[in-house]
Steps between C-alpha positions, in 0.01 A plus 500: 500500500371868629133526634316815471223551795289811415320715731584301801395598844622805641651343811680253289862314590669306362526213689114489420570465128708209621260366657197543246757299246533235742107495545497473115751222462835656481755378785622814667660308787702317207666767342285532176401851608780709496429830540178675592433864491237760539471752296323900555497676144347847480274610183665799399169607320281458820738473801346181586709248651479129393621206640662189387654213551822293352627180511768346353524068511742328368395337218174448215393188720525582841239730400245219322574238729261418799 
């Protein structure tokens, strides 16, 4: 399972999107989470610079599972 963070805080890392799963339920300490990532994408139109994150878990229910 891949989850999409838009528009995350500038100063994001991503061993805060690990821990914002954890806060939500996911076990990143357990190997669920298995990659994290943050993203900068620049609007080609504007030249604005947007930031997001990316996580990858291991499975549908380590997702839904509290």
């Amino acid at each position: 399972m891949i989850l999409f963070f838009k528009d995350i805080p500038v100063n994001s890392r991503p061993n805060e999107l690990y821990s914002l799963i954890a806060s939500a339920g996911g076990e990143a300490d357990s190997g669920e989470v298995l990659k994290a990532e943050v993203m900068v994408i620049r609007d080609k139109t504007t030249n604005a610079l947007e930031h997001h994150g990316l996580a990858m878990l291991d499975s549908e229910q380590s997702a839904s599972e509290p």
